[in-house]
Backbone atoms as SQL, in Angstrom:
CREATE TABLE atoms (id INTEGER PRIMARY KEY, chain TEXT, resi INTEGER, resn TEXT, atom TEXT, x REAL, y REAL, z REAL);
INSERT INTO atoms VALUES
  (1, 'A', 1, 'UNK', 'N', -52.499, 13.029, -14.922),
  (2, 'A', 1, 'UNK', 'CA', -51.088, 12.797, -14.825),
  (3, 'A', 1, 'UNK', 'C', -50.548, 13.606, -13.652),
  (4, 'A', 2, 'UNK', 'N', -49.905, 12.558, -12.379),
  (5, 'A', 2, 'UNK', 'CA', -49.548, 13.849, -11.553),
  (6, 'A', 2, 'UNK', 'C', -48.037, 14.231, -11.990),
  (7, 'A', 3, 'UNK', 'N', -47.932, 15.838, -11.400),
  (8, 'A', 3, 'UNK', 'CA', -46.544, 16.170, -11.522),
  (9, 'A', 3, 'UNK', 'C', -45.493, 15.558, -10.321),
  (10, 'A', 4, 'UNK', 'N', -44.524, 16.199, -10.910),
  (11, 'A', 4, 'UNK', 'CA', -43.192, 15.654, -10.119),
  (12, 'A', 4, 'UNK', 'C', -43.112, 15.839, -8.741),
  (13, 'A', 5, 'UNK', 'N', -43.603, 16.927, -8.528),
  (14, 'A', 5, 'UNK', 'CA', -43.547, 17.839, -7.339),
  (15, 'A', 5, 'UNK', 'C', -44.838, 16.892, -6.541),
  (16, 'A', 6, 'UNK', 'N', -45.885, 16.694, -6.861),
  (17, 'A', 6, 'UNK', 'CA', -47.100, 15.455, -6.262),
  (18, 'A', 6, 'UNK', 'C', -45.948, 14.467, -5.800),
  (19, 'A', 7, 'UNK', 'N', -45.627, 13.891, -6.658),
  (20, 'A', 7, 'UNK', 'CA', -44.513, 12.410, -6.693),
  (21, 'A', 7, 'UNK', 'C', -43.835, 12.194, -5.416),
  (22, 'A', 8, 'UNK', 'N', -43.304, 13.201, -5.267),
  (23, 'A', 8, 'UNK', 'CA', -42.164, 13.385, -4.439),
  (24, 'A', 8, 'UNK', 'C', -42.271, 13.114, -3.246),
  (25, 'A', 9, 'UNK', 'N', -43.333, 13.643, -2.422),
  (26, 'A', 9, 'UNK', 'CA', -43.714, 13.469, -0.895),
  (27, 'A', 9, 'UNK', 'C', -43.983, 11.640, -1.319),
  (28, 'A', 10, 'UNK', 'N', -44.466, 10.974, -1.707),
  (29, 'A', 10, 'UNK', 'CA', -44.352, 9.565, -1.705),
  (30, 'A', 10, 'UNK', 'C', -43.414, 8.902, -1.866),
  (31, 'A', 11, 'UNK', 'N', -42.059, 9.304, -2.979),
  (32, 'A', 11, 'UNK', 'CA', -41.110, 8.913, -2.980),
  (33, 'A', 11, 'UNK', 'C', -40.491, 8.796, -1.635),
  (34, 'A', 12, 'UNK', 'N', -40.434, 9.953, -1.318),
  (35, 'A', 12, 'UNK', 'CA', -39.807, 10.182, 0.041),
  (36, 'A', 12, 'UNK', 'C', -40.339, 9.153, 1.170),
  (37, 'A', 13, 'UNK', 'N', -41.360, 8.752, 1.339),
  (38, 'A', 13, 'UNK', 'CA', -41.828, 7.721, 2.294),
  (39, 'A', 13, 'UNK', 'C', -41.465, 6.254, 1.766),
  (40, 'A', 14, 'UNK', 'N', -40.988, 6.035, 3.940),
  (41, 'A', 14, 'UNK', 'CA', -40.459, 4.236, 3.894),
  (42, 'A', 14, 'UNK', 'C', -41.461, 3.375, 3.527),
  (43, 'A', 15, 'UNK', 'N', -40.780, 2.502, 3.176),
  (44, 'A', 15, 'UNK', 'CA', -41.940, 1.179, 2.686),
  (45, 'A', 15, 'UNK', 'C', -42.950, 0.916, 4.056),
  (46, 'A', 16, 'UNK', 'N', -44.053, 0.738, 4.077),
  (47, 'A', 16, 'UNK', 'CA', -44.385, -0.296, 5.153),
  (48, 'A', 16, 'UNK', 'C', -43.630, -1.128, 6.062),
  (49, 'A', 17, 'UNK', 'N', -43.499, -0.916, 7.443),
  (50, 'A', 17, 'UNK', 'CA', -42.468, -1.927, 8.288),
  (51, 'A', 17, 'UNK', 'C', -41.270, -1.637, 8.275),
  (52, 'A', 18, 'UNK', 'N', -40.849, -0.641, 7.398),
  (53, 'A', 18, 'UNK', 'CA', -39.628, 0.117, 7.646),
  (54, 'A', 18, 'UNK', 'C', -39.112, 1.077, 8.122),
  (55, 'A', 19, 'UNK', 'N', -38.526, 0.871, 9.576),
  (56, 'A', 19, 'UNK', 'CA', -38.277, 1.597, 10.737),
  (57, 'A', 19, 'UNK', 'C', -37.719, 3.106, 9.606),
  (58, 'A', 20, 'UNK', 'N', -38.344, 3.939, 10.149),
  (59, 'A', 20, 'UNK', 'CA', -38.204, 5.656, 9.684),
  (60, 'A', 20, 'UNK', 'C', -36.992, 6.364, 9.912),
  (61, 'A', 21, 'UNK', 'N', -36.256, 5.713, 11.084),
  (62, 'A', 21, 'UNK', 'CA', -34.800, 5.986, 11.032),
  (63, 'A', 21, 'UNK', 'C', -33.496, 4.660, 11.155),
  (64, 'A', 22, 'UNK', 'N', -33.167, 4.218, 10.029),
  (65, 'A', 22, 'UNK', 'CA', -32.692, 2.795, 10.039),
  (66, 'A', 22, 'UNK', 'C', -31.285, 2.706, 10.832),
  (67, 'A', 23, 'UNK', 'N', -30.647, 1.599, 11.315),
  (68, 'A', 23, 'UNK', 'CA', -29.159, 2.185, 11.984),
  (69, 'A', 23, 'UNK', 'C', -28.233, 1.390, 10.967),
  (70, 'A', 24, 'UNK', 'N', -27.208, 2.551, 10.841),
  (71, 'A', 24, 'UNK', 'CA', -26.130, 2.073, 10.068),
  (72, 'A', 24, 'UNK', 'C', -25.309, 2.030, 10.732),
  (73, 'A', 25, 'UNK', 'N', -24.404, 0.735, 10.419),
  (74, 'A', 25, 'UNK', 'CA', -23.279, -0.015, 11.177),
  (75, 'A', 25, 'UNK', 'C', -22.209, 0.344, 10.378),
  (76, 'A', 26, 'UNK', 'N', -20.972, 1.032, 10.220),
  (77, 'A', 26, 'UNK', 'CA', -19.319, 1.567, 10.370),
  (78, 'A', 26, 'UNK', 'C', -18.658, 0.694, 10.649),
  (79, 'A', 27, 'UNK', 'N', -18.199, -0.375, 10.040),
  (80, 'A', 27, 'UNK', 'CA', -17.015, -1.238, 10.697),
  (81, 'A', 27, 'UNK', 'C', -15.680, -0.731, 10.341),
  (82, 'A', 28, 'UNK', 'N', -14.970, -0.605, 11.222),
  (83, 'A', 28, 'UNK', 'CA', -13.508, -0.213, 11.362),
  (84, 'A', 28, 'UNK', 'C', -12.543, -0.981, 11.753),
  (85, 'A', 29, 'UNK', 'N', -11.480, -1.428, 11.177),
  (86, 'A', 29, 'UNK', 'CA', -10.638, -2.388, 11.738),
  (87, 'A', 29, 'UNK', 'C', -9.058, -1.492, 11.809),
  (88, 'A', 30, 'UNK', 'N', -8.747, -1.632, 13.028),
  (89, 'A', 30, 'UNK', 'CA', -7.542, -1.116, 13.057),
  (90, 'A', 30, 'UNK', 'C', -6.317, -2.219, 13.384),
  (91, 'A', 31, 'UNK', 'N', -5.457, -1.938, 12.531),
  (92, 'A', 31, 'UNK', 'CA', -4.213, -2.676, 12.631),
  (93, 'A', 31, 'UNK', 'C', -3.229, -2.059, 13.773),
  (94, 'A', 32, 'UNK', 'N', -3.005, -2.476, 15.118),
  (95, 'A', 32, 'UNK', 'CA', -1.798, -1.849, 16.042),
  (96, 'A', 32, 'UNK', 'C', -0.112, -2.398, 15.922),
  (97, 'A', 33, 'UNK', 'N', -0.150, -3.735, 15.091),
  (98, 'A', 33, 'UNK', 'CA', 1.059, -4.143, 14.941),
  (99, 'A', 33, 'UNK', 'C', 1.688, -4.894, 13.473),
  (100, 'A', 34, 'UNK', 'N', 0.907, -3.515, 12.489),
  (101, 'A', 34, 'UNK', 'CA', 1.478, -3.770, 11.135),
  (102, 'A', 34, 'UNK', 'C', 1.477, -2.972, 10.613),
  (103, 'A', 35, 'UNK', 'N', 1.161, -2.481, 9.047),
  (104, 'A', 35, 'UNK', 'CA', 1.519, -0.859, 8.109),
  (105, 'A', 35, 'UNK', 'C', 0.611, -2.102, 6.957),
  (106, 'A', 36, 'UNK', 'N', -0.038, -0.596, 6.406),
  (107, 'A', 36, 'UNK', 'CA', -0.969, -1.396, 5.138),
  (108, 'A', 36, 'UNK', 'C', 0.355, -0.703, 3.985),
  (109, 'A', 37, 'UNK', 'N', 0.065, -1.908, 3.003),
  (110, 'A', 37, 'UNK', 'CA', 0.674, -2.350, 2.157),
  (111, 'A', 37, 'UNK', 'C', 0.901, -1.107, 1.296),
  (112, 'A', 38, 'UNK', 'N', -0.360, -0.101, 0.952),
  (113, 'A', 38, 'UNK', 'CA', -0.374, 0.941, 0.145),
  (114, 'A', 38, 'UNK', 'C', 0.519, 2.204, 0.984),
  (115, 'A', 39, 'UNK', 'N', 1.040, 2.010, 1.892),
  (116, 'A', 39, 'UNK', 'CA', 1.797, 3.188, 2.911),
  (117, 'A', 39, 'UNK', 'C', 3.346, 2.722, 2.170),
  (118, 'A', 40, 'UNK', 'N', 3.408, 0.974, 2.115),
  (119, 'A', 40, 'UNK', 'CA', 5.074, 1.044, 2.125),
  (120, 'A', 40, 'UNK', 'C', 5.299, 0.947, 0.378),
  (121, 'A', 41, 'UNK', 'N', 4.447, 0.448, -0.720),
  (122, 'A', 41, 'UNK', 'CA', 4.547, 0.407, -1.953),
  (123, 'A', 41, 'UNK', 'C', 4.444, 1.772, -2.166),
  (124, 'A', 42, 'UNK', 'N', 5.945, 2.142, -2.870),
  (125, 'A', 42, 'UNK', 'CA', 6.116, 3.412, -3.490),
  (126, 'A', 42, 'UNK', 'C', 7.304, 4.521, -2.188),
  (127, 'A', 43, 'UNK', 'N', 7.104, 4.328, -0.911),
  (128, 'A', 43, 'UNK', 'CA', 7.853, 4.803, 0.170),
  (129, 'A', 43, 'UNK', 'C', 9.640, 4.880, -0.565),
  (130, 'A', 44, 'UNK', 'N', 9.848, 5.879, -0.022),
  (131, 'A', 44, 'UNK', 'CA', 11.734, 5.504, -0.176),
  (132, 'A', 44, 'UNK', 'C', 12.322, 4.849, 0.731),
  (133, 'A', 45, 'UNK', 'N', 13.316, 4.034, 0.475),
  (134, 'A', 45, 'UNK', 'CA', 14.101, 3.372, 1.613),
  (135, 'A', 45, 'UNK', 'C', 15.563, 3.920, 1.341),
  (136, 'A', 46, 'UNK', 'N', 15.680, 4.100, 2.887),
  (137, 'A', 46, 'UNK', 'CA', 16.964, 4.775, 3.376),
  (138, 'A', 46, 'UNK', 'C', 18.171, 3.966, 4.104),
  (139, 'A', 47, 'UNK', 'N', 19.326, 3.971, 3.955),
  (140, 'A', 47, 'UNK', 'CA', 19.745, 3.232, 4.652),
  (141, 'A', 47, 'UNK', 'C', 19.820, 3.743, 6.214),
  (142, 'A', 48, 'UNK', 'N', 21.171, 3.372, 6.975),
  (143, 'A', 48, 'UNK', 'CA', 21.328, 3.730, 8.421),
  (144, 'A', 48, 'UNK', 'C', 21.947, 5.238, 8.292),
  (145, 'A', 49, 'UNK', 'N', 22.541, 5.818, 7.541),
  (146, 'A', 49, 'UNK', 'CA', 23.116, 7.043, 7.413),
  (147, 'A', 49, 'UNK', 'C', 22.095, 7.906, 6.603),
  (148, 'A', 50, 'UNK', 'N', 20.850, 7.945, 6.810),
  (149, 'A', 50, 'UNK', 'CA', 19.842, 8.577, 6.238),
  (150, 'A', 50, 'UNK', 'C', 20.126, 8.806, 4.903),
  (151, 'A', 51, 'UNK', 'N', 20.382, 7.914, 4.107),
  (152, 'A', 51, 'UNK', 'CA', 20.855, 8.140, 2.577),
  (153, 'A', 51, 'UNK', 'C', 19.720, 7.700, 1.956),
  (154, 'A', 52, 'UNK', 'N', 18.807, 7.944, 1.181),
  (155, 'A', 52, 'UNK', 'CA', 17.821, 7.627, -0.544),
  (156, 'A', 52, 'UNK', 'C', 18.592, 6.720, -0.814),
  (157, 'A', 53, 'UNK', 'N', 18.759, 5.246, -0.920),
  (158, 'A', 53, 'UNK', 'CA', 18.981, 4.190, -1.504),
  (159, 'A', 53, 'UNK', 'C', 18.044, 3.603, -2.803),
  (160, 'A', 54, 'UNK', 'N', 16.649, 3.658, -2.838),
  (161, 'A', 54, 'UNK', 'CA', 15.578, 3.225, -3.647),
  (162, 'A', 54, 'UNK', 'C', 14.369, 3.449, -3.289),
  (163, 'A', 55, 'UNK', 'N', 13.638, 3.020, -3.206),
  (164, 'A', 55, 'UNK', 'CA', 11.848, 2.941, -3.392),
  (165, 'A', 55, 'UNK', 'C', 11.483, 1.868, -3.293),
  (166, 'A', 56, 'UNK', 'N', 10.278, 1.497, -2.478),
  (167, 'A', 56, 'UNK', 'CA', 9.744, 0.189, -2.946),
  (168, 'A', 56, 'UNK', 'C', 9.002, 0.184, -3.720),
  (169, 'A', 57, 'UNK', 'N', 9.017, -0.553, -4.805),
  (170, 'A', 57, 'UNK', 'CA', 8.208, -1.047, -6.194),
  (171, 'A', 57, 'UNK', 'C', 6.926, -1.834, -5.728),
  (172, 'A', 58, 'UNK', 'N', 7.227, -2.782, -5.148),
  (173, 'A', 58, 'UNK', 'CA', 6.219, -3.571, -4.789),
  (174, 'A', 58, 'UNK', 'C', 7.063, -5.195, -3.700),
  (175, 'A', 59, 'UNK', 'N', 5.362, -5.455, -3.374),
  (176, 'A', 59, 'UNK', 'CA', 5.719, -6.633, -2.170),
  (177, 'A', 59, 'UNK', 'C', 5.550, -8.046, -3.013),
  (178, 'A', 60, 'UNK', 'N', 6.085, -9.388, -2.509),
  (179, 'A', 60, 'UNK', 'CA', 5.629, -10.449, -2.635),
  (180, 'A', 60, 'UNK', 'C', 5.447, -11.209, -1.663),
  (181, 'A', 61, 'UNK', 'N', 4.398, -12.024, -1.906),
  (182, 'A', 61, 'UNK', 'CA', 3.972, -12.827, -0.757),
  (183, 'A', 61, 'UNK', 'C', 4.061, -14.030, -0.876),
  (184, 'A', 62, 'UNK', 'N', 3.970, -14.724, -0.155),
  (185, 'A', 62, 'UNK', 'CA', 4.518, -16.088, 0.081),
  (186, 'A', 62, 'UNK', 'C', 3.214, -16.867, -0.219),
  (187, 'A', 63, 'UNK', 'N', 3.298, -18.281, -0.190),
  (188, 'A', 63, 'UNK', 'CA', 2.107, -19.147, -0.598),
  (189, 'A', 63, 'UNK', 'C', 1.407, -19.216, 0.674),
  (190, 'A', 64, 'UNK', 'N', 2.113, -18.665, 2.007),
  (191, 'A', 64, 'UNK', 'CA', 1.001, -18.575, 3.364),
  (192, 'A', 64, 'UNK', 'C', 0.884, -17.401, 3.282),
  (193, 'A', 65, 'UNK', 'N', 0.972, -16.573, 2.643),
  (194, 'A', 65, 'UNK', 'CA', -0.257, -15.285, 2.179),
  (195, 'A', 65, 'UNK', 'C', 0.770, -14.419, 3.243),
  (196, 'A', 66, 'UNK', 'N', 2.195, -14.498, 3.630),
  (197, 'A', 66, 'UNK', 'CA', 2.929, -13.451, 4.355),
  (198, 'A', 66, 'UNK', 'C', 3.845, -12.525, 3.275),
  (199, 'A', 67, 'UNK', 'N', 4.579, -11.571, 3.861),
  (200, 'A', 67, 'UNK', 'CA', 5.233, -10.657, 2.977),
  (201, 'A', 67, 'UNK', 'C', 6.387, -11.421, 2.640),
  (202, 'A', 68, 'UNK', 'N', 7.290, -11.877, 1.887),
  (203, 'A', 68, 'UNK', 'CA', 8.536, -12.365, 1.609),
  (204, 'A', 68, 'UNK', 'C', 9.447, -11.727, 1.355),
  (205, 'A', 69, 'UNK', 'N', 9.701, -10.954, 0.141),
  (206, 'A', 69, 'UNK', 'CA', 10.241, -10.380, -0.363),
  (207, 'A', 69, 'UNK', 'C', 9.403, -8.413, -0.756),
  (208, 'A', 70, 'UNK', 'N', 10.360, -8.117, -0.813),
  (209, 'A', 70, 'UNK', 'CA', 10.184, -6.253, -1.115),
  (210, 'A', 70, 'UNK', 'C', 11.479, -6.014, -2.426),
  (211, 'A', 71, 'UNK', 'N', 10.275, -5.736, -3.737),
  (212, 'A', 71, 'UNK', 'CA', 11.027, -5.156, -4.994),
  (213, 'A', 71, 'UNK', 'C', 11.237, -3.757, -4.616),
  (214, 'A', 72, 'UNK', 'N', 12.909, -3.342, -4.301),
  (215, 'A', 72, 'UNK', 'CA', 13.479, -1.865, -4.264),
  (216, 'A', 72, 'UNK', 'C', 13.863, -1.663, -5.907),
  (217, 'A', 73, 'UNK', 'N', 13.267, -0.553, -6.047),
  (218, 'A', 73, 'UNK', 'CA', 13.629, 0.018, -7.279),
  (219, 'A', 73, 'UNK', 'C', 14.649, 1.069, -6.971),
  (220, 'A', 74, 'UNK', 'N', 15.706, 0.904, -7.797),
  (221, 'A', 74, 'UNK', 'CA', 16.766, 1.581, -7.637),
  (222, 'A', 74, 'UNK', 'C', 17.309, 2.244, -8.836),
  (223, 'A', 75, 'UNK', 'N', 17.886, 3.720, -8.438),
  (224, 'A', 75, 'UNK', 'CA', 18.339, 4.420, -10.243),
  (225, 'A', 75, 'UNK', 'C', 17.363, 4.792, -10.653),
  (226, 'A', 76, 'UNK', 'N', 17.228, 5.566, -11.696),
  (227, 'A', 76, 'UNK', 'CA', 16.645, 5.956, -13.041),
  (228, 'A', 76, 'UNK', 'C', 16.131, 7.461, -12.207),
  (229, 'A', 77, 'UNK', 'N', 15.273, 7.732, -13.262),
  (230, 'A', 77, 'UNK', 'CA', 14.728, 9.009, -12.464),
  (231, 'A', 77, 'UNK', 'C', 13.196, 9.196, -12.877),
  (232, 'A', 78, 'UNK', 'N', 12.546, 9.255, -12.325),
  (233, 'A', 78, 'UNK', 'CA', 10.786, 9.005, -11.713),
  (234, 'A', 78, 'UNK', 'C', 10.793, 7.671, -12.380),
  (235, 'A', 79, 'UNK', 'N', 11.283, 6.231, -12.022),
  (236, 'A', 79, 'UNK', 'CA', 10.661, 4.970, -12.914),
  (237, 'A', 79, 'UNK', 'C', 11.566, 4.808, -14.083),
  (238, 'A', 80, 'UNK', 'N', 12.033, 5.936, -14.939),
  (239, 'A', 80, 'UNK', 'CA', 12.679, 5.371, -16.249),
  (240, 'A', 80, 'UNK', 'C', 13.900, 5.071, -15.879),
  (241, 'A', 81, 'UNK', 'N', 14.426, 3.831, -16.830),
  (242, 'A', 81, 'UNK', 'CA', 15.976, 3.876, -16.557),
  (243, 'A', 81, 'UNK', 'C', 16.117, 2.722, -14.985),
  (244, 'A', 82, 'UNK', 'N', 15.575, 2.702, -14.243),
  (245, 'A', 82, 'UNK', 'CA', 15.448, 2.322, -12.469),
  (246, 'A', 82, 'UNK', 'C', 15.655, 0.574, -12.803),
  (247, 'A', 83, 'UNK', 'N', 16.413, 0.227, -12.034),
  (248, 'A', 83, 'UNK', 'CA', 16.820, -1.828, -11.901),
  (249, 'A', 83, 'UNK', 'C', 15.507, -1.653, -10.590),
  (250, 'A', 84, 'UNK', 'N', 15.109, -3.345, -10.723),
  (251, 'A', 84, 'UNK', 'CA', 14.129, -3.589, -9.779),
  (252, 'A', 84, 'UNK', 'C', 15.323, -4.455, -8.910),
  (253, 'A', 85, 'UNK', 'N', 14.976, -4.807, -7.610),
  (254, 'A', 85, 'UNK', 'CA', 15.978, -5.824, -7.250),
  (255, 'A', 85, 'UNK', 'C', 15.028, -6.400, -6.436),
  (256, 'A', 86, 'UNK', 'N', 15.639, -7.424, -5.923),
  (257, 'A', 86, 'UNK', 'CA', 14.248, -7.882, -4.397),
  (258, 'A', 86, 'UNK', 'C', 15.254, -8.550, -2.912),
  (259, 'A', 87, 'UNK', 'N', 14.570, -8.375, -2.250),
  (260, 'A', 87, 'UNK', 'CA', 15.440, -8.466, -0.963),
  (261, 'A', 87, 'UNK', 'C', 14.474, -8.579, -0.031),
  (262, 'A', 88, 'UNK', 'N', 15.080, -9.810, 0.818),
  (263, 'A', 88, 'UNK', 'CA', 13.704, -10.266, 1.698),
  (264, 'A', 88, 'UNK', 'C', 13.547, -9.825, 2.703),
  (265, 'A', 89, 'UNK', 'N', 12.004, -9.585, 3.226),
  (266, 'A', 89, 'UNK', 'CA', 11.336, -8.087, 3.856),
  (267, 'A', 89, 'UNK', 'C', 12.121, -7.959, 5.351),
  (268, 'A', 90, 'UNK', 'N', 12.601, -9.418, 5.967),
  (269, 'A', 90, 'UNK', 'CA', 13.127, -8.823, 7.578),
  (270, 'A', 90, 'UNK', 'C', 14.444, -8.357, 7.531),
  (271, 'A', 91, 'UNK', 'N', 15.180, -7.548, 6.018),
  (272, 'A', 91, 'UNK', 'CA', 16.048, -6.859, 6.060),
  (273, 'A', 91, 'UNK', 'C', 15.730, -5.619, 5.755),
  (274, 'A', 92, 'UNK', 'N', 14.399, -5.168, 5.741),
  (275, 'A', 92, 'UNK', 'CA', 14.207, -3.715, 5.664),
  (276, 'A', 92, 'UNK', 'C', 13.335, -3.570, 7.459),
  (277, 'A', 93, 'UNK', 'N', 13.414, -2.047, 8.060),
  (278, 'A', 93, 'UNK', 'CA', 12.632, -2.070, 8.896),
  (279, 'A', 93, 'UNK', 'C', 11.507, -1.124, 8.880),
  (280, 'A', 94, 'UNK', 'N', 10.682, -0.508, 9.218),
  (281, 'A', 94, 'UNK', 'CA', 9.934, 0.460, 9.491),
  (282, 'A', 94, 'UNK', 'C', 9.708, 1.001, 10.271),
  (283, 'A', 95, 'UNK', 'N', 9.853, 2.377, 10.410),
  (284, 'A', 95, 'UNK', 'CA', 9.886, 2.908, 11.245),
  (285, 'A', 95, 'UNK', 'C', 8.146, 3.376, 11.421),
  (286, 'A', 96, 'UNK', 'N', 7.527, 4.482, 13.384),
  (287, 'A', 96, 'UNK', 'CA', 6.680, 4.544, 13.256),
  (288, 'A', 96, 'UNK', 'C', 5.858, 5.699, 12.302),
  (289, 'A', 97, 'UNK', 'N', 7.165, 6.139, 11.501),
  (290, 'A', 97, 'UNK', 'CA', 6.091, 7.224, 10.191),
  (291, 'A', 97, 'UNK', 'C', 6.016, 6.750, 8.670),
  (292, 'A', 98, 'UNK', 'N', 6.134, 5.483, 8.514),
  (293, 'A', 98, 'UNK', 'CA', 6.237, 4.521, 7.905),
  (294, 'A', 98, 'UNK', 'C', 7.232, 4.654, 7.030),
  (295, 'A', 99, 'UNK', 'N', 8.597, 5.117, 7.505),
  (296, 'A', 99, 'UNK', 'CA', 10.439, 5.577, 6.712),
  (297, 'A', 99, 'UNK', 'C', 10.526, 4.254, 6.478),
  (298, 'A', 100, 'UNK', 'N', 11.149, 3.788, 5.491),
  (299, 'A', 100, 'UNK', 'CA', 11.809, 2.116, 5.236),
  (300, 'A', 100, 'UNK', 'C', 12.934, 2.625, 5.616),
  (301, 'A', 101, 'UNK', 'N', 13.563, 1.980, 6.532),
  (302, 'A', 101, 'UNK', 'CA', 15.185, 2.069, 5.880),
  (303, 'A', 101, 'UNK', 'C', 15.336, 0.406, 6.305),
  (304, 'A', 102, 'UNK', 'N', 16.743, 0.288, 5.205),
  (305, 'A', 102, 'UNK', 'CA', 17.167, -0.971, 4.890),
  (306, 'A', 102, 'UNK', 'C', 18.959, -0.397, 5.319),
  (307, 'A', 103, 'UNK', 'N', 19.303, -0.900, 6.303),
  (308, 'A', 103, 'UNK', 'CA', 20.556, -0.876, 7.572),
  (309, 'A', 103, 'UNK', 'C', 21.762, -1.122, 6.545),
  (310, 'A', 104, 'UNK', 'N', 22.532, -0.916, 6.497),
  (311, 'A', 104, 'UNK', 'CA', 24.037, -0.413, 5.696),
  (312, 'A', 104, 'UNK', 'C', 24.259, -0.971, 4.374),
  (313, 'A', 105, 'UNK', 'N', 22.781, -0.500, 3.336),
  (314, 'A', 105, 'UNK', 'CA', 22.526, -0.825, 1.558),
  (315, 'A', 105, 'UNK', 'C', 23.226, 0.184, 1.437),
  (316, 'A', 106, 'UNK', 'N', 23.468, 0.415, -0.006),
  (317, 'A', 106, 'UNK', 'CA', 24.250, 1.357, -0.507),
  (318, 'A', 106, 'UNK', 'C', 23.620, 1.296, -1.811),
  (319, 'A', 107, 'UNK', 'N', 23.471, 2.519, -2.906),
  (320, 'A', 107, 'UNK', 'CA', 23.027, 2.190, -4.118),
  (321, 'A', 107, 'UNK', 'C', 23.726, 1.656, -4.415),
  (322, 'A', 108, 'UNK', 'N', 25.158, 1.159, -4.614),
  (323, 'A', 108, 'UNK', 'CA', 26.241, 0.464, -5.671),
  (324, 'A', 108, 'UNK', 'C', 26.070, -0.963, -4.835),
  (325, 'A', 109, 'UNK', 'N', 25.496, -0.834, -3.917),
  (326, 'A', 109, 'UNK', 'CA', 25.131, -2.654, -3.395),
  (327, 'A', 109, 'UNK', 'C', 24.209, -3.219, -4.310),
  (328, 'A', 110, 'UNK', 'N', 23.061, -2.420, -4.337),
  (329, 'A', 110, 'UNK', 'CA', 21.518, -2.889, -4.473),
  (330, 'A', 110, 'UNK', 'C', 21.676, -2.614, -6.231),
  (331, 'A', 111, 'UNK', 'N', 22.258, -1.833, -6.564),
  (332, 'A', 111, 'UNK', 'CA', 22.660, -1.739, -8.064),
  (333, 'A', 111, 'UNK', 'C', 23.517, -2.836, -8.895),
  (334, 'A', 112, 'UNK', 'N', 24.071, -3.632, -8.359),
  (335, 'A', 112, 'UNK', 'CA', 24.610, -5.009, -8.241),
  (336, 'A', 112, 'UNK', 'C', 23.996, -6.130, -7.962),
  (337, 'A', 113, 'UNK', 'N', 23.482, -6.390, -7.558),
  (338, 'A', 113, 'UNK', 'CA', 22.242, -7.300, -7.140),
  (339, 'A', 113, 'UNK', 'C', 21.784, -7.881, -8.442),
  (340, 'A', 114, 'UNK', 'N', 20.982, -9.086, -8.789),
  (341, 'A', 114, 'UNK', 'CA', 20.051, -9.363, -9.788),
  (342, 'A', 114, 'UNK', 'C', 19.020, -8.328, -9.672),
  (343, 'A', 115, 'UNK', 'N', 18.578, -8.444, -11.101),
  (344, 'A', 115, 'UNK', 'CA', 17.909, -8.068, -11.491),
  (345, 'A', 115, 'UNK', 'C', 16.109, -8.668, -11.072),
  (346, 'A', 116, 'UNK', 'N', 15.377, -7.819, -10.647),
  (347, 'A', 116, 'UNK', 'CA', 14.088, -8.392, -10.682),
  (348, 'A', 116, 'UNK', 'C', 13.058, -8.943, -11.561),
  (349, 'A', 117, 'UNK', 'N', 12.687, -10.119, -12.281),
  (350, 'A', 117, 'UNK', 'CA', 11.642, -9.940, -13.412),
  (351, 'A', 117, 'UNK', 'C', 10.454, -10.419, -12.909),
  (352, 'A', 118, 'UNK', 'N', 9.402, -9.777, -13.446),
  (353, 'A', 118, 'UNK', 'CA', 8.297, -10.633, -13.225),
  (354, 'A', 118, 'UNK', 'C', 7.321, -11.024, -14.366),
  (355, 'A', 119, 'UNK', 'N', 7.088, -12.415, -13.917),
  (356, 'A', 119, 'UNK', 'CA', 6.484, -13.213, -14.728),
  (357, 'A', 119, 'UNK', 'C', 4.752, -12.819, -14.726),
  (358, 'A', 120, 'UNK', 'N', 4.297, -13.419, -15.999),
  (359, 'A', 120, 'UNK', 'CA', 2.758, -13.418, -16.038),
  (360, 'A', 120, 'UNK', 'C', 2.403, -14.436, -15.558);
């Protein structure tokens, strides 16, 4: 019976035909003229007078797979209590440290608004 320590130097060796130092390929894709989705879900949005208006809750997308609409959660305090509303995305902007602001909202605007629901 060999021991573990025998084992090992064989474990350690490539199969037959298998180059001894293999190359691994890194694919990286960089986006220069958009923001990933997980930067702006959850971000605060501000209006033009640097005011905390809401948060974004979450995005919806359209049936051509683009952004449509942005659920601002507004009110409550961490989530409880908070109205969802939705408002479609080329009225919010981004800035380049990924700030939302949404240009002269007001909480008593967006607090007025329908209500957001979502369906199963």
């Amino acid at each position: 019976m060999a021991t573990l320590a025998a084992a090992a130097p064989a474990l350690a060796q490539p199969a037959p035909g298998t180059p001894s130092h293999p190359k691994l390929t890194v694919a990286s894709v960089r986006l220069d003229n958009g923001y990933r989705a997980s930067k702006i879900i959850g971000a605060a949005v501000y209006n033009d007078q640097n005011q905390q208006v809401g948060d974004v809750s979450d995005l919806f997308l359209s049936k051509q797979n683009q952004v449509a609409m942005a659920v601002i959660s507004v009110g409550g305090f961490l989530g409880i209590g908070a109205k969802l509303v939705s408002v479609p995305i080329d009225k919010l902007q981004i800035d380049g440290k990924n700030k939302v602001i949404m240009a002269g909202a007001t909480k008593d605007e967006l607090n007025h608004m329908p209500n957001t629901q979502f369906s199963n």
